[in-house]
ChimeraX commands (.cxc) that place a marker at each C-alpha (Angstrom):
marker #1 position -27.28,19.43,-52.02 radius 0.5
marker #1 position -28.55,16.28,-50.45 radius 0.5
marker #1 position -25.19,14.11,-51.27 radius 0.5
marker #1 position -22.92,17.35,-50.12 radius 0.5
marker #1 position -25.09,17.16,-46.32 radius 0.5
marker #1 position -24.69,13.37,-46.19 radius 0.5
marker #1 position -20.62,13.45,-46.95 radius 0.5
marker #1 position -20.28,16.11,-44.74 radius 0.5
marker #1 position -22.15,14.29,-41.76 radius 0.5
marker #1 position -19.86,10.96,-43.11 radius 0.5
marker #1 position -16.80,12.81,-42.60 radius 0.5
marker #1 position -17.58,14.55,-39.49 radius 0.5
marker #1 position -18.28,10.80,-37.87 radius 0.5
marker #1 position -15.66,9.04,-39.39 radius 0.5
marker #1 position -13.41,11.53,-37.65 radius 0.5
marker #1 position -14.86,11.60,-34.56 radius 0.5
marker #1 position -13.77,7.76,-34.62 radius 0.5
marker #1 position -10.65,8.45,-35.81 radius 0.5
marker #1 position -9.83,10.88,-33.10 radius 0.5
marker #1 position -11.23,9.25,-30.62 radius 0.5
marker #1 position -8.84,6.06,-31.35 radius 0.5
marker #1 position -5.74,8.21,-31.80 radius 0.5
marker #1 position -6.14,9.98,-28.46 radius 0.5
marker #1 position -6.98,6.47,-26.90 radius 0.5
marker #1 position -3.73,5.41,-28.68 radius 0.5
marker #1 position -1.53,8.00,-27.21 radius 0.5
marker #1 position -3.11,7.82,-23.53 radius 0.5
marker #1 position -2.34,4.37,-23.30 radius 0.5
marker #1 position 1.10,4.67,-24.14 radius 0.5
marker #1 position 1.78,7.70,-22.06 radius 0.5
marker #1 position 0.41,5.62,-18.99 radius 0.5
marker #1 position 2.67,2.79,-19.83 radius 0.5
marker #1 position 5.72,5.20,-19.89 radius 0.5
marker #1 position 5.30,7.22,-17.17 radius 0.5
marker #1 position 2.99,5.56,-14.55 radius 0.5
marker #1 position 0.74,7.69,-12.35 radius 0.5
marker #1 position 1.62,5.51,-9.03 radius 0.5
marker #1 position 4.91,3.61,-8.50 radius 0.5
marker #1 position 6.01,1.24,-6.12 radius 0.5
marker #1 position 7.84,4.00,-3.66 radius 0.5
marker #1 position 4.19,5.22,-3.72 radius 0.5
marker #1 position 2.50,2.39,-2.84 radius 0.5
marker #1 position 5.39,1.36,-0.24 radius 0.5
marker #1 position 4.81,4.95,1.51 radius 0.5
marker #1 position 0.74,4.79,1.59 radius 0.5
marker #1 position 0.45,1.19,3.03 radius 0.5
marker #1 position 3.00,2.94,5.67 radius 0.5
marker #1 position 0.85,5.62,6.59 radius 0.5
marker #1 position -2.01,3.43,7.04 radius 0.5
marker #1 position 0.37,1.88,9.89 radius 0.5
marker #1 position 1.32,-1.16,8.09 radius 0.5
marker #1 position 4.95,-2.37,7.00 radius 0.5
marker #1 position 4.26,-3.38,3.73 radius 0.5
marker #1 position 6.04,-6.65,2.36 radius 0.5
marker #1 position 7.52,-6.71,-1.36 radius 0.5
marker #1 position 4.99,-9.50,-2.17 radius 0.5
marker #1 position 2.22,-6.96,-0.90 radius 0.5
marker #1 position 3.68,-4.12,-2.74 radius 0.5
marker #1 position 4.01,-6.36,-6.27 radius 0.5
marker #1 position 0.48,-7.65,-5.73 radius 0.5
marker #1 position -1.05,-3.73,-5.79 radius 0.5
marker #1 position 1.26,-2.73,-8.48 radius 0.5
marker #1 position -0.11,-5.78,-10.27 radius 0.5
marker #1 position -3.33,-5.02,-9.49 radius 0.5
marker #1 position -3.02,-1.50,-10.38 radius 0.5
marker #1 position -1.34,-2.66,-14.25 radius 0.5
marker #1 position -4.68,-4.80,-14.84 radius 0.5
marker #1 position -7.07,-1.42,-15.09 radius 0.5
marker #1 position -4.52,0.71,-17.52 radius 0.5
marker link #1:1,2 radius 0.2
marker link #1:2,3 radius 0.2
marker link #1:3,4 radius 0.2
marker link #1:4,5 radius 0.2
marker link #1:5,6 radius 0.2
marker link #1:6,7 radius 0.2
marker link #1:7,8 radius 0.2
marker link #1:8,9 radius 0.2
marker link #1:9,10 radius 0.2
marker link #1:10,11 radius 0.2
marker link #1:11,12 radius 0.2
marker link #1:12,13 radius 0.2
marker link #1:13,14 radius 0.2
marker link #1:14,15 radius 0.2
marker link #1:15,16 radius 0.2
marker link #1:16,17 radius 0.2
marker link #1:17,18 radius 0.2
marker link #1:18,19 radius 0.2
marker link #1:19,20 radius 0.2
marker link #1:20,21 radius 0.2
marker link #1:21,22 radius 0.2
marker link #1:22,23 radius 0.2
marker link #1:23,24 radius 0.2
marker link #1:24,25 radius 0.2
marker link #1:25,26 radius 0.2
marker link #1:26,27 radius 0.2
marker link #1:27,28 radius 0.2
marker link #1:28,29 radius 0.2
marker link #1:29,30 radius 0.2
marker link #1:30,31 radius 0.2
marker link #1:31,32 radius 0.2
marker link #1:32,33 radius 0.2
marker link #1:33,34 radius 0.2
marker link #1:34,35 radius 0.2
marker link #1:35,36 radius 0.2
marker link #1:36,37 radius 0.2
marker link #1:37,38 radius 0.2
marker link #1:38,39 radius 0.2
marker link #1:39,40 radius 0.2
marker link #1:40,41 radius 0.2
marker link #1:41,42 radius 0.2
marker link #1:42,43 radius 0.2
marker link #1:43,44 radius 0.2
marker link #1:44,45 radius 0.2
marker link #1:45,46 radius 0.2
marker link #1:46,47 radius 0.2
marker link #1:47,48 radius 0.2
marker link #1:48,49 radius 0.2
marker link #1:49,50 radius 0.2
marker link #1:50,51 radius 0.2
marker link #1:51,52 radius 0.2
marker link #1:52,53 radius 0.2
marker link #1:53,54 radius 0.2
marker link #1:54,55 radius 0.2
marker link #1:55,56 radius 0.2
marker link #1:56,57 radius 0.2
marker link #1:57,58 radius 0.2
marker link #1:58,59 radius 0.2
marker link #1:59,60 radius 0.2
marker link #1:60,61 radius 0.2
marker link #1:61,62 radius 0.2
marker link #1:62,63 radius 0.2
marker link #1:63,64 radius 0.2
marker link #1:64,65 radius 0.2
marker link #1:65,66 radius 0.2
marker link #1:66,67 radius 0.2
marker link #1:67,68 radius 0.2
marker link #1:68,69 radius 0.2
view
């Protein structure tokens, strides 16, 4: 009874884990793939902040922005 509780508890952590990783697998690539912000994005914020953004500027946020994902 004791053994059945324990394997049960065993199982239910180990896939917790398991899941967890997975779904952290799958996020990461999906990010890579298809990335929330691009640089047309970037380009057309700095712009509405009333600054001409250079391509240095705009490959120093994107680079920025790759570093967290």
């Amino acid at each position: 009874m004791l053994g059945q509780i324990l394997w049960c508890i065993i199982g239910l952590v180990v896939g917790l884990i398991l899941g967890f990783l997975i779904s952290r697998h799958f996020t990461k690539k999906y990010l890579k793939e298809n990335p929330p912000i691009n640089e047309k994005m970037i380009e057309a914020m700095m712009s509405s902040m009333g600054r001409k953004p250079s391509k240095k500027q705009v490959n120093q946020v994107m680079q920025q922005m790759n570093r967290f994902m």
